[in-house]
C-alpha positions in Angstrom: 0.0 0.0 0.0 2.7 2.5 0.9 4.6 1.9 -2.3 1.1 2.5 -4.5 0.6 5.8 -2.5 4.5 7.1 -3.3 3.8 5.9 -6.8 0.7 8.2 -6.9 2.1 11.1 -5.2 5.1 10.9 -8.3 2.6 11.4 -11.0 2.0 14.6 -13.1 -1.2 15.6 -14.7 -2.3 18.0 -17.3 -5.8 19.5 -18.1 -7.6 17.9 -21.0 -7.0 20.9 -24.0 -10.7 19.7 -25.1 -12.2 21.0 -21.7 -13.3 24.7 -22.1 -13.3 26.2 -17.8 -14.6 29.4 -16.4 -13.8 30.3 -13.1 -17.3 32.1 -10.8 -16.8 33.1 -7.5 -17.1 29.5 -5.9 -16.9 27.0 -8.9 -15.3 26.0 -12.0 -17.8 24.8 -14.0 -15.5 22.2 -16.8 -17.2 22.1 -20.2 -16.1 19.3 -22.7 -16.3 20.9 -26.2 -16.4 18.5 -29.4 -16.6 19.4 -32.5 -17.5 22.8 -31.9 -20.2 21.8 -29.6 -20.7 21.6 -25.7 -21.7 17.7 -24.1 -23.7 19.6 -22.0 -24.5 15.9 -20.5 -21.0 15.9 -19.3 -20.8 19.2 -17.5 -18.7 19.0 -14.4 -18.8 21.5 -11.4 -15.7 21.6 -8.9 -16.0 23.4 -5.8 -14.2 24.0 -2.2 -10.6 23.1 -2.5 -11.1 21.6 -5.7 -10.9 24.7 -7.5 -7.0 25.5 -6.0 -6.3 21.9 -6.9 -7.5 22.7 -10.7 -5.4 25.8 -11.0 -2.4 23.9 -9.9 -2.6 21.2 -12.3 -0.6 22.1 -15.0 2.0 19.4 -15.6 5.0 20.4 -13.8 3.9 19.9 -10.6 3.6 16.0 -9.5 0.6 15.0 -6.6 3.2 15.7 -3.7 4.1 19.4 -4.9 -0.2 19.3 -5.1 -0.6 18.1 -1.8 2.2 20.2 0.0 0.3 23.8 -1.3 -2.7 22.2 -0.3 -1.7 21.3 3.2 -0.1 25.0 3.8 -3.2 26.5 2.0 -6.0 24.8 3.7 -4.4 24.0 7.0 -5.3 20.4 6.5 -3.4 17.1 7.7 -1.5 15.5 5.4 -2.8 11.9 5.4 -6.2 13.6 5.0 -4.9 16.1 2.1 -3.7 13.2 0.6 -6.3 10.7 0.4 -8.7 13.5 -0.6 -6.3 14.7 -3.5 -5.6 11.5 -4.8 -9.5 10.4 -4.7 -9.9 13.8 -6.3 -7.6 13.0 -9.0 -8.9 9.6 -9.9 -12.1 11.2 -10.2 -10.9 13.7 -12.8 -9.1 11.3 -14.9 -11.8 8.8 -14.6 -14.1 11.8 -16.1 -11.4 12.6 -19.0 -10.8 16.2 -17.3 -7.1 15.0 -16.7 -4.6 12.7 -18.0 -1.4 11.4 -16.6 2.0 13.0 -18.4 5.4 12.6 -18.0 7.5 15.7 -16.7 9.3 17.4 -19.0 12.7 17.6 -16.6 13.0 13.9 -16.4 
């Protein structure tokens, strides 16, 4: 178990370039766009910490750089920050928002 969670914490992600996102005052509403069109049946709303954990995806930073902003942002323990962030994740990948990528500097 401890070496699937270090594995996890190693990955990078990047947002899906197919997903169009505004930012409101307490959401970030995802929309997938194909073919000029919106899959308004696929819609998906983040909210809470969520939203910090969105802007921070951007490829260079792997789950543990993720979890270490969250933990000094939110005041949150890290065992907790972590499951959260990594259920989080899944979630997002599991909806196509995300996708695993290798860094760059490796």
């Amino acid at each position: 178990m401890i070496q699937k969670v270090t594995i996890e914490l190693q990955k990078f992600y990047q947002k899906n370039p197919s997903l169009l996102s505004k930012v409101f005052e307490d959401e970030v509403v995802l929309l997938p766009i194909c073919k000029d069109m919106v899959k308004l049946e696929k819609i998906f709303i983040i909210t809470g910490a969520g939203i910090r954990i969105w802007e921070l995806i951007d490829g260079q930073r792997n789950v543990e750089m993720i979890k270490r902003e969250i933990i000094e942002e939110f005041e949150v323990g890290s065992k907790k920050a972590e499951e959260d962030l990594i259920m989080f994740l899944k979630e997002l990948e599991k909806r196509g928002c995300i996708k695993e990528v290798k860094n760059e500097k490796e």
